[in-house]
DRENVEX-765761 format. One record per residue: residue in three letters; residue number from 1; x, y, z of N, C-alpha, C, O in turn. Coordinates in steps of 0.02 Angstrom, whole numbers. Example, Ala and Ser with C-alpha at 12.3 -4.5 7.8 and 13.67 -1.06 7.14 Angstrom:
2
  aa   i   n_c1   n_c2   n_c3  ca_c1  ca_c2  ca_c3   c_c1   c_c2   c_c3   o_c1   o_c2   o_c3
 ALA   1    660   -284    390    615   -225    390    660   -165    390    712   -166    423
 SER   2    642   -112    354    684    -53    357    645      2    394    670     57    402
END
This chain:
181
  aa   i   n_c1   n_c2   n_c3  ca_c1  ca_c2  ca_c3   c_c1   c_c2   c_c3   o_c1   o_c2   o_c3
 UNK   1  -1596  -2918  -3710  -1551  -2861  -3711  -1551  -2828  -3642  -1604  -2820  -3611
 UNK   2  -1493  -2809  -3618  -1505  -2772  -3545  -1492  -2721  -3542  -1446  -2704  -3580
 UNK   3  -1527  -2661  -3492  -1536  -2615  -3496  -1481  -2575  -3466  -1441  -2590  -3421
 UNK   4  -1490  -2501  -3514  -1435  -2440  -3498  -1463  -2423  -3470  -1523  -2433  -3464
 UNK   5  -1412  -2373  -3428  -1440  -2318  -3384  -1499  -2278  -3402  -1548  -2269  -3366
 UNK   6  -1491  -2258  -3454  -1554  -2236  -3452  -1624  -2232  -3474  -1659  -2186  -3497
 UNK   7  -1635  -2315  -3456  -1709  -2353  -3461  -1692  -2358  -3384  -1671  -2411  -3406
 UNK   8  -1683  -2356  -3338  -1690  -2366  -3273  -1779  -2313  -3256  -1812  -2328  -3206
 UNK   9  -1801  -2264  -3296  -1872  -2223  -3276  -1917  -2284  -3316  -1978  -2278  -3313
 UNK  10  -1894  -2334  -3348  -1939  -2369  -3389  -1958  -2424  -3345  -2014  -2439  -3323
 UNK  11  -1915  -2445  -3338  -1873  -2517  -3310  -1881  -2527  -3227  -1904  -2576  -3198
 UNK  12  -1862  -2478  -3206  -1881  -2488  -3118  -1896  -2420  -3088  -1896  -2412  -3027
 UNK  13  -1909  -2372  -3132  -1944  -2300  -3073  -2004  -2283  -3134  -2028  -2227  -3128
 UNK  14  -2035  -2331  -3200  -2071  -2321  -3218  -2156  -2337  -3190  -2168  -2355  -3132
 UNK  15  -2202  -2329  -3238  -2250  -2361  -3242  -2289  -2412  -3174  -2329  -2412  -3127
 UNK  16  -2234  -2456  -3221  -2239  -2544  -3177  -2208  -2529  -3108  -2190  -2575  -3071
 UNK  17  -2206  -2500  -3100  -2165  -2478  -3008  -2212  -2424  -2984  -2245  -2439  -2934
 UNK  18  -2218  -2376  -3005  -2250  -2333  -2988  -2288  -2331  -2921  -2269  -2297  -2874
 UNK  19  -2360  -2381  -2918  -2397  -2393  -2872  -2353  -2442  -2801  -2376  -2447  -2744
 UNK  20  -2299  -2467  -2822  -2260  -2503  -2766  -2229  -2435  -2731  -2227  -2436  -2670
 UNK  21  -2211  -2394  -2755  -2171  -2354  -2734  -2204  -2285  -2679  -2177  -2257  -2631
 UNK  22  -2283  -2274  -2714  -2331  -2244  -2692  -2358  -2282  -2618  -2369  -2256  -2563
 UNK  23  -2364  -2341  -2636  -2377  -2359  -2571  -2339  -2373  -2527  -2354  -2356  -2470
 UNK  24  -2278  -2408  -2538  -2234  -2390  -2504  -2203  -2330  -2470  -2180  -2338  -2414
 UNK  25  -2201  -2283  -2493  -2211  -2194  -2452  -2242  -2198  -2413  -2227  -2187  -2354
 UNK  26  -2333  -2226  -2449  -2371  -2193  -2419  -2362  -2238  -2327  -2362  -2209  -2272
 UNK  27  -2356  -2306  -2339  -2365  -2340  -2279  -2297  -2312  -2246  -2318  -2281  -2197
 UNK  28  -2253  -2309  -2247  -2186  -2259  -2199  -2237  -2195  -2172  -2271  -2193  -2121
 UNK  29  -2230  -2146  -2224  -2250  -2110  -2185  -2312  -2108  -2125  -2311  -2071  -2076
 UNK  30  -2362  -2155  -2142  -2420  -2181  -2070  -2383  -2207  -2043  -2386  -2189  -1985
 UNK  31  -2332  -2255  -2053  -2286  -2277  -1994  -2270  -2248  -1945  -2296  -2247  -1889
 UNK  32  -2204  -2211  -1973  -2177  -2148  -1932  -2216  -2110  -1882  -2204  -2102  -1822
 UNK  33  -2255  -2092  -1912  -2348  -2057  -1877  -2348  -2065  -1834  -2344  -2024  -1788
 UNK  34  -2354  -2159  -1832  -2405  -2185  -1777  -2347  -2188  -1728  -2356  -2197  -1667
 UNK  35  -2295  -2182  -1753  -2235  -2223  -1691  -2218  -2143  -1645  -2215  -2130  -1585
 UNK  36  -2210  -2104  -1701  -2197  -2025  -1647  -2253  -2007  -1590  -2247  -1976  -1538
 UNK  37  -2316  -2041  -1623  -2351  -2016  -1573  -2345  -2045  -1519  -2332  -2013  -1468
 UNK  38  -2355  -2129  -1522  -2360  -2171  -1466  -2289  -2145  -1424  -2295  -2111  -1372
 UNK  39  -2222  -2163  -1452  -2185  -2171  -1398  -2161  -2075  -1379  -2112  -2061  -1344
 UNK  40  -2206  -2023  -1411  -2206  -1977  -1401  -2239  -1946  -1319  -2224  -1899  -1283
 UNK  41  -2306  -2017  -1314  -2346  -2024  -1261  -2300  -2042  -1185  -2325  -2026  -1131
 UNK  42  -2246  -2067  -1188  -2225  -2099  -1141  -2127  -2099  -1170  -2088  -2146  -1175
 UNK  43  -2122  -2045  -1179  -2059  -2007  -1226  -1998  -2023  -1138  -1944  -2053  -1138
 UNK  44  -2020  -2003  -1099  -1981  -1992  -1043  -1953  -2085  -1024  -1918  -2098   -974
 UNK  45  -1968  -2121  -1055  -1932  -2207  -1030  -1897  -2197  -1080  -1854  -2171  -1045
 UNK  46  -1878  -2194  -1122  -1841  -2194  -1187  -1770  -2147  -1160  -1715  -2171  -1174
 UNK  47  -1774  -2092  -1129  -1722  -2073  -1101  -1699  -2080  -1055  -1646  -2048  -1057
 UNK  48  -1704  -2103  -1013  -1675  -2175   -943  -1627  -2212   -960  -1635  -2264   -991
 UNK  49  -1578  -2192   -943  -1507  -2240   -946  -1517  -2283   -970  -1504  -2295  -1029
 UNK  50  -1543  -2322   -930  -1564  -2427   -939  -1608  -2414   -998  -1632  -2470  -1000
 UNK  51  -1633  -2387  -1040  -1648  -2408  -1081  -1626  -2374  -1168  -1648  -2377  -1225
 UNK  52  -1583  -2351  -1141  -1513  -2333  -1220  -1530  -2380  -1264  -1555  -2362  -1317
 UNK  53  -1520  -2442  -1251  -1524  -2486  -1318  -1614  -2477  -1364  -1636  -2490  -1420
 UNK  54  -1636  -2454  -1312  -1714  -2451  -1359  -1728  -2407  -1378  -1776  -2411  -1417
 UNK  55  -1698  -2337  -1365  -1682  -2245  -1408  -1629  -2287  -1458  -1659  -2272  -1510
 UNK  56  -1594  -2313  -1473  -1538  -2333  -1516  -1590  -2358  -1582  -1586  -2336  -1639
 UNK  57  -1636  -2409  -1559  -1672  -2456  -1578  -1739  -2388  -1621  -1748  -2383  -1682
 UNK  58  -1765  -2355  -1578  -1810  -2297  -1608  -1772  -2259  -1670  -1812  -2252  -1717
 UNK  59  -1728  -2241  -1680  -1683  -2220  -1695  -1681  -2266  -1750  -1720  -2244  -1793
 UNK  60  -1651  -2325  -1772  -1646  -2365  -1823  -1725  -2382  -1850  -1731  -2403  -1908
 UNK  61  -1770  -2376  -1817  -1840  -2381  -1862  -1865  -2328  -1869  -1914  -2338  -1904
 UNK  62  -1861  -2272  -1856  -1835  -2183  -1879  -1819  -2199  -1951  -1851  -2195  -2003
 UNK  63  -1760  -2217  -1935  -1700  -2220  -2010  -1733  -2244  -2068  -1731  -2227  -2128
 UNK  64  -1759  -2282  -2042  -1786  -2340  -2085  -1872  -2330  -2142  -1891  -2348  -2198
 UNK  65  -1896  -2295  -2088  -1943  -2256  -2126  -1910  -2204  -2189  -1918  -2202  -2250
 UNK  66  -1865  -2159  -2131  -1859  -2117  -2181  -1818  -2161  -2233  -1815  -2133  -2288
 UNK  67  -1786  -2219  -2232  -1745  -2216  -2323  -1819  -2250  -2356  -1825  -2232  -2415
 UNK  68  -1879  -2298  -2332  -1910  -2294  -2370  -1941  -2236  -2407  -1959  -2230  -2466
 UNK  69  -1944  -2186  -2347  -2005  -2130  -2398  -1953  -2094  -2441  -1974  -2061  -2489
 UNK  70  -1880  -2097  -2427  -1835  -2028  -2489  -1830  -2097  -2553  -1814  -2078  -2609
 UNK  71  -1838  -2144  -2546  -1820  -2215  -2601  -1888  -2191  -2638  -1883  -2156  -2688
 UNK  72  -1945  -2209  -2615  -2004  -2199  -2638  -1999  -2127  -2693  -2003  -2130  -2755
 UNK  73  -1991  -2066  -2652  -1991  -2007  -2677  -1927  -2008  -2727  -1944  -1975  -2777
 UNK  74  -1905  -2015  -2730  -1853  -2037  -2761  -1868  -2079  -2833  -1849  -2065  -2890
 UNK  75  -1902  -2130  -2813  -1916  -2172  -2869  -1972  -2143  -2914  -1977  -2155  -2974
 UNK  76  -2019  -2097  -2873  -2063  -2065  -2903  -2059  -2000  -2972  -2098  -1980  -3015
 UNK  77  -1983  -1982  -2950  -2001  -1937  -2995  -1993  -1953  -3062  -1970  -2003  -3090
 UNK  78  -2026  -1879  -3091  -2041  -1905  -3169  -1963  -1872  -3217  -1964  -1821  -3252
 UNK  79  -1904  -1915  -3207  -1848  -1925  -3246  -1837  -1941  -3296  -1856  -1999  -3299
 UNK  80  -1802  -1914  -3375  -1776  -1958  -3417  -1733  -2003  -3424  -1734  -2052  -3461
 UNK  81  -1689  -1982  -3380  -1621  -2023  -3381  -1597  -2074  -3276  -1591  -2049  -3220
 UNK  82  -1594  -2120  -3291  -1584  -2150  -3216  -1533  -2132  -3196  -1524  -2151  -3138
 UNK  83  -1472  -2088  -3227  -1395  -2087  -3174  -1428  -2055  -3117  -1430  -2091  -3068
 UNK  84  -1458  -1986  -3109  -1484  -1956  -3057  -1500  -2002  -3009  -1453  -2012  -2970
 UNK  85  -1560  -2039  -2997  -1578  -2076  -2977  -1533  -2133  -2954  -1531  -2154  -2896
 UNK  86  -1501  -2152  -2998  -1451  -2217  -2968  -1409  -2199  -2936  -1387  -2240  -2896
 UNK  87  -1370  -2111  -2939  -1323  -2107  -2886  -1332  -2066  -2820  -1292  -2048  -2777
 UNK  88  -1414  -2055  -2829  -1429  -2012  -2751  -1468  -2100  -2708  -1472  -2112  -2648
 UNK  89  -1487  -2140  -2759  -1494  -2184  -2713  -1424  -2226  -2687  -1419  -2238  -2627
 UNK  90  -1385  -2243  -2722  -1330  -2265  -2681  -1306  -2217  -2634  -1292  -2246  -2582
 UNK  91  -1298  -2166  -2633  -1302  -2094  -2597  -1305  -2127  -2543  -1262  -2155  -2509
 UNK  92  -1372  -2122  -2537  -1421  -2142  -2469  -1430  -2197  -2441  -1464  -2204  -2390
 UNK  93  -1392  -2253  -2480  -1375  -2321  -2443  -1325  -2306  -2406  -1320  -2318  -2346
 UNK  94  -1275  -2274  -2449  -1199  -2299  -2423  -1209  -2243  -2351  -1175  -2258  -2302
 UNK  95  -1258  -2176  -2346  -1241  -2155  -2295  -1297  -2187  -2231  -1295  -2177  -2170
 UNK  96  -1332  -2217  -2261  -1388  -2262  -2196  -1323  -2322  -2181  -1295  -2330  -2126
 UNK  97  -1315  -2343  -2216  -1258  -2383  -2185  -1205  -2368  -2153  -1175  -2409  -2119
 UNK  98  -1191  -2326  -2159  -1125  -2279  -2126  -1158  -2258  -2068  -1112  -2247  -2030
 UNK  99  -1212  -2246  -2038  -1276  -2227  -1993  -1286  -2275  -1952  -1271  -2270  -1893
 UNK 100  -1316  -2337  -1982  -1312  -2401  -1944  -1262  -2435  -1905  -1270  -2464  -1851
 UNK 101  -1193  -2425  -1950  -1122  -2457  -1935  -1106  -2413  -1870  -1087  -2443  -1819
 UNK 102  -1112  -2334  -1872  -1097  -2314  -1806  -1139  -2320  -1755  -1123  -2313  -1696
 UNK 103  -1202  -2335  -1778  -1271  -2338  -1730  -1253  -2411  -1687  -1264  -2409  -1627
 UNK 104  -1228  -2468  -1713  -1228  -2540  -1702  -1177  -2543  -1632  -1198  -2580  -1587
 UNK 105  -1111  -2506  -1622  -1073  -2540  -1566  -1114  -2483  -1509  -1100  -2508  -1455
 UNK 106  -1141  -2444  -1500  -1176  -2408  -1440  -1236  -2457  -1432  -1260  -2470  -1377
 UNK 107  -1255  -2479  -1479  -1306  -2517  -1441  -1296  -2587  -1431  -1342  -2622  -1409
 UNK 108  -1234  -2613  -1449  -1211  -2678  -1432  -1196  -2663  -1351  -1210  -2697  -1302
 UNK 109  -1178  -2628  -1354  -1113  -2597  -1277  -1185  -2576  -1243  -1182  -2598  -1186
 UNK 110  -1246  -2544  -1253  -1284  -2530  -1206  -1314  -2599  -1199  -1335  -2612  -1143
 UNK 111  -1318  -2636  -1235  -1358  -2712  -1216  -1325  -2749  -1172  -1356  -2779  -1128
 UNK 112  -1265  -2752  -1177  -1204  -2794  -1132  -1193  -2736  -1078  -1140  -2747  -1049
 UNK 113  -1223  -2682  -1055  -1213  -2657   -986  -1283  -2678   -961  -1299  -2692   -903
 UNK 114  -1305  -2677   -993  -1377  -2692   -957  -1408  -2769   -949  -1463  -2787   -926
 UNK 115  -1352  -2806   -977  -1345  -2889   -948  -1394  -2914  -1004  -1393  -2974  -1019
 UNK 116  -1445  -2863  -1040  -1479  -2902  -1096  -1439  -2966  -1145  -1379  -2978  -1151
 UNK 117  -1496  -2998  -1174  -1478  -3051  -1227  -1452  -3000  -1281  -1450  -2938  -1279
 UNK 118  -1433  -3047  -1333  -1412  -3006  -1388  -1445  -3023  -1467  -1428  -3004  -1523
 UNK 119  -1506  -3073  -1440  -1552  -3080  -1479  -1589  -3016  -1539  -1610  -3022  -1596
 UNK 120  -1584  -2973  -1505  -1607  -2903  -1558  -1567  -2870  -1588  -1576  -2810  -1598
 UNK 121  -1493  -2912  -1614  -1449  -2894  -1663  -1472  -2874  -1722  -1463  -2824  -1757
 UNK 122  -1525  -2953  -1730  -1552  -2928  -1806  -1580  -2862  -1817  -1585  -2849  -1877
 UNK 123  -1601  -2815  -1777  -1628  -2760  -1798  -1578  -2715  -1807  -1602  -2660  -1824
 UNK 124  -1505  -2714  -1803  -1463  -2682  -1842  -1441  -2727  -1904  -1402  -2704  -1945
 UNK 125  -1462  -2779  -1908  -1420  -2829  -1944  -1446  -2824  -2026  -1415  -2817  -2079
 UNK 126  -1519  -2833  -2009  -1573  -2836  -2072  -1546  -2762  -2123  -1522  -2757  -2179
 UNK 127  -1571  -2699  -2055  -1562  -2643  -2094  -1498  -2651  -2148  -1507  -2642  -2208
 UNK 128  -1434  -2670  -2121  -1354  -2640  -2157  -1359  -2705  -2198  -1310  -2710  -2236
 UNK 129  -1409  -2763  -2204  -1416  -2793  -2293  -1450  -2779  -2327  -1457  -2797  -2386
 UNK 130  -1483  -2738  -2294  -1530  -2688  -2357  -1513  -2646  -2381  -1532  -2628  -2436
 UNK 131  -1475  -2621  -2349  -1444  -2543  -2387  -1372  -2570  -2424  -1332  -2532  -2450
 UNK 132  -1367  -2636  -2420  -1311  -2671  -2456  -1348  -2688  -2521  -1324  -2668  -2574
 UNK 133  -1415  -2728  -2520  -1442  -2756  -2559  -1446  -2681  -2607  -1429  -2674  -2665
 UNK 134  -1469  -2640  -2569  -1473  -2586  -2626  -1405  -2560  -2653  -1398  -2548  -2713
 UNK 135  -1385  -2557  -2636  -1291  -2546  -2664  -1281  -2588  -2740  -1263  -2569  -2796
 UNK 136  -1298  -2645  -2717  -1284  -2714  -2748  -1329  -2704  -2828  -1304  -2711  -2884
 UNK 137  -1409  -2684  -2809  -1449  -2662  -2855  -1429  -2604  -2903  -1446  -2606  -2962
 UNK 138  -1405  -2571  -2886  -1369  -2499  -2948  -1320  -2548  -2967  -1330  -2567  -3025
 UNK 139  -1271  -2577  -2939  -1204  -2613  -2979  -1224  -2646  -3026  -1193  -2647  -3079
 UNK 140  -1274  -2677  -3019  -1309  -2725  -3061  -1349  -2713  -3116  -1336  -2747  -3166
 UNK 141  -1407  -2661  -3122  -1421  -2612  -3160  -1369  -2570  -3190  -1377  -2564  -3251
 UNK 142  -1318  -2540  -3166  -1267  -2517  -3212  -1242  -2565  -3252  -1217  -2559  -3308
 UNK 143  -1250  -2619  -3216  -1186  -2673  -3265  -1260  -2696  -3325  -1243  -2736  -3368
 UNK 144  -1309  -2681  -3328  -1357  -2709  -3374  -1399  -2750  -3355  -1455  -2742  -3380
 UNK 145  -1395  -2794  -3317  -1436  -2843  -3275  -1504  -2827  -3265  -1526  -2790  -3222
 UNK 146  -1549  -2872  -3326  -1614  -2836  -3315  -1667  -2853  -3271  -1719  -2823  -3261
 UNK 147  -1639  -2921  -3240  -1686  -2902  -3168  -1649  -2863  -3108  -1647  -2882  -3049
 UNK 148  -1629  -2821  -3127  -1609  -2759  -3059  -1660  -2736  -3026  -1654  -2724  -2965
 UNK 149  -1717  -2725  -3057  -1789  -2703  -3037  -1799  -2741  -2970  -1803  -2711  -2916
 UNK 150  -1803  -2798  -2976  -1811  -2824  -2912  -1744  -2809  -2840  -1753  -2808  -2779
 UNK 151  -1708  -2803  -2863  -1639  -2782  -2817  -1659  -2710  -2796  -1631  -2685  -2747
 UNK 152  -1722  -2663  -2842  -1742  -2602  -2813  -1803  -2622  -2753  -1826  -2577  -2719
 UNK 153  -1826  -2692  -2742  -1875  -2698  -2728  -1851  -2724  -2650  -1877  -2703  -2598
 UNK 154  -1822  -2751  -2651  -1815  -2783  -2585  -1775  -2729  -2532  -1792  -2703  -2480
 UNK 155  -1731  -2729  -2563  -1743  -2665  -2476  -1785  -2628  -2448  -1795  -2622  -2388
 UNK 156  -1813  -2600  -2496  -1876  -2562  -2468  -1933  -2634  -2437  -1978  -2620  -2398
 UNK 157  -1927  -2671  -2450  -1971  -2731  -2420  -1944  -2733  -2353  -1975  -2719  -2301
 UNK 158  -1884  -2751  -2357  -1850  -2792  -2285  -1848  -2717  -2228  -1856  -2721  -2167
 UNK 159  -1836  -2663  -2261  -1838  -2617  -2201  -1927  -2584  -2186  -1944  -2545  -2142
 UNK 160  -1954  -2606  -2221  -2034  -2591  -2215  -2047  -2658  -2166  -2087  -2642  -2123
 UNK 161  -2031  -2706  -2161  -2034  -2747  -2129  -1992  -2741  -2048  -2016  -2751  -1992
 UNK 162  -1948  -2728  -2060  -1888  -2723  -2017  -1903  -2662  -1958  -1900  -2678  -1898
 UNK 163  -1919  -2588  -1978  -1928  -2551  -1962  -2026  -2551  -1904  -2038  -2524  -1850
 UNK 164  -2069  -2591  -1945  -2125  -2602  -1925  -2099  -2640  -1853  -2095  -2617  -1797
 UNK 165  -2081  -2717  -1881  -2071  -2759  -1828  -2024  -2721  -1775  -2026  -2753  -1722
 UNK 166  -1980  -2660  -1769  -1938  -2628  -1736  -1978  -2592  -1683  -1969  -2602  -1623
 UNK 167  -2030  -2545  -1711  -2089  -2518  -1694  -2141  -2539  -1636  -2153  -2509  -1583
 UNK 168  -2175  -2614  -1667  -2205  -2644  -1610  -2155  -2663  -1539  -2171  -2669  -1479
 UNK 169  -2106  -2667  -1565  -2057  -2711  -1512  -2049  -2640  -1465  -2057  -2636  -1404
 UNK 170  -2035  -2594  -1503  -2042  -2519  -1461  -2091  -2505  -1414  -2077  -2486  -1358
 UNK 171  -2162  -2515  -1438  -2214  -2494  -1420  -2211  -2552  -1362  -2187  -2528  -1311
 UNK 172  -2223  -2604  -1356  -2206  -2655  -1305  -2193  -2655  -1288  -2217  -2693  -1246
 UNK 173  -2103  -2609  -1256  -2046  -2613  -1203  -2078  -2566  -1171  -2091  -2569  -1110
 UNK 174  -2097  -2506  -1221  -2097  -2449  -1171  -2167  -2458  -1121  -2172  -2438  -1063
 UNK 175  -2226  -2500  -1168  -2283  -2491  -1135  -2261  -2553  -1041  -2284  -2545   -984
 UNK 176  -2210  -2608  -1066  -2201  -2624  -1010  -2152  -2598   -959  -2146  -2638   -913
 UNK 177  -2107  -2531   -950  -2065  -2514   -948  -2105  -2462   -913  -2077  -2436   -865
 UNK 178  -2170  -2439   -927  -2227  -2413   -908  -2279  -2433   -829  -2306  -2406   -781
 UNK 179  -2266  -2497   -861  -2335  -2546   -795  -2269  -2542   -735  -2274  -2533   -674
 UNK 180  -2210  -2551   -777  -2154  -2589   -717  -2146  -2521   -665  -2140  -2533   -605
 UNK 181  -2147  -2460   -683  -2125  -2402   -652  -2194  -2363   -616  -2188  -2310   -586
END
């Protein structure tokens, strides 16, 4: 039998989620932490012309924390009914994506002034199928589909992933961006 709206607190913001969702917060928010501080240390390369595409780039693993920790908080609370929940999280896809989509041609256009490759697409690329994948996950859960649960699961994966790997790549430019100056 597949589930109504409102087994979605049972089904994917219950119980059995709970601790995914907890830790998931919890690791964003040490994320975020660690990244304000470091490139907080050496804040002044980040605003240097020539390097726009990597404030663009801070900026999308910014983002990225935060939709894990409002998804998390979000998933956490203690609800009877999932519409709430299902339509502040599409909410917050459709406007991270709307975020990304304008975020993506400034930093295409700062990569191509600055003669860079265009190899670090994927780090706008990953984000706007995740916040698709989550789109995709409420449609699917509304329509009954009872593994939707997992369609709650993977974005928050791919941008916990996405956003980390965004991070080091940060911490790396700037620390060489650092030796070079």
């Amino acid at each position: 039998m597949g589930m109504s709206p409102s087994t979605l607190d049972v089904a994917t913001l219950g119980e059995a989620w709970h601790d995914f969702y907890l830790m998931a917060g919890t690791a964003s928010v040490t994320l975020v932490g660690l990244l304000f501080v470091a490139l907080s240390l050496h804040v002044e390369v980040l605003f240097r012309g020539e390097h726009k595409d990597f404030r663009l780039l801070a900026a999308e693993a910014f983002q990225g924390y935060l939709y894990i920790l409002i998804t998390s908080l979000l998933f956490l609370l203690p609800v009877g009914n999932g519409r709430f929940p299902a339509f502040v999280y599409t909410a917050l896809n459709l406007i991270m994506l709307v975020r990304t989509g304008v975020r993506a041609p400034s930093f295409i256009k700062a990569r191509v002034e600055k003669g860079a490759s265009m190899n670090q697409r994927w780090r706008i690329l990953v984000p706007a199928i995740a916040y698709i994948l989550g789109i995709v996950a409420v449609v699917q859960w509304w329509g009954g589909d009872p593994n939707a649960g997992l369609g709650f699961f993977a974005p928050v994966v791919m941008m916990l992933a996405a956003s980390t790997r965004t991070s080091w790549d940060l911490l790396e430019y700037v620390g060489k961006a650092r030796a070079g100056s």
